[in-house]
C-alpha positions, -999 to +999 in steps of 0.1 A: +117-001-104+095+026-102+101+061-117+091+075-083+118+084-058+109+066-028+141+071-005+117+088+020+116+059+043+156+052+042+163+060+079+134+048+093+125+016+105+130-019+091+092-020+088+087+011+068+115+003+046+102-034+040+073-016+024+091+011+005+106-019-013+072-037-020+060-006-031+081+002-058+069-028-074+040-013-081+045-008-116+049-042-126+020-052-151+019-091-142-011-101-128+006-126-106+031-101-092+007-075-086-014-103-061+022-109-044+028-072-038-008-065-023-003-100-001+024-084+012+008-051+020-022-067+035+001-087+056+025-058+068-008-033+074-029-061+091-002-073+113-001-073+151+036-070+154+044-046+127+035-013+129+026+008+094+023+043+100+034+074+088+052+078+050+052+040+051+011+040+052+005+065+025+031+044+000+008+015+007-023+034-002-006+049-029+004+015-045-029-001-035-051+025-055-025+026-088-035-011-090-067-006-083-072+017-109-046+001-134-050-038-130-065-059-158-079-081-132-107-087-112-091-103-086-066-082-077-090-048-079-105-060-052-078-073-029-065-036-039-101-022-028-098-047+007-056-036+015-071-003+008-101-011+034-073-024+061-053+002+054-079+022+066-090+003+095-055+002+109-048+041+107-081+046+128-108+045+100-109+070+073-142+085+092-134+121+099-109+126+079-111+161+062-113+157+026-100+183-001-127+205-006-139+207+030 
């Protein structure tokens, strides 16, 4: 389990905490569980009858970029980079967000 307390999403919907617990596998440095976990998140942040938003959302981003940035493989930096890329899509597009320094 992850170091990081991620009890945020406890009283919220079944959705959000369906992805708390996916995300607290993030840590896990198989290759083949770290392809299951971001399956998962592409499915729950893609999908028409579940809706990611809020704490849920940034927990999935969170998780997809540590395994982008961590992962030994190839394969699963980029279906990090495309969960990432839905992710983004879903919340509206990351266009006109402000960014730190702005």
């Amino acid at each position: 389990m992850s170091s990081r307390g991620l009890a945020c999403c406890a009283s919220e919907l079944p959705q959000a905490q369906a992805v708390e617990l996916v995300c607290r596998c993030d840590d896990v440095s198989d290759d083949a569980v770290e392809l299951r976990l971001l399956k998962a998140l592409l499915t729950a942040v893609t999908s028409t009858t579940l809706a990611v938003h809020g704490q849920a959302l940034l927990l999935v981003v969170r998780a997809c970029y540590n395994i982008f940035l961590t992962s030994r493989s190839d394969v699963n930096q980029a279906t990090a980079k495309a969960t990432l890329t839905q992710a983004g899509a879903g919340a509206g597009g990351w266009e006109g967000t402000p960014r730190p320094h702005d």
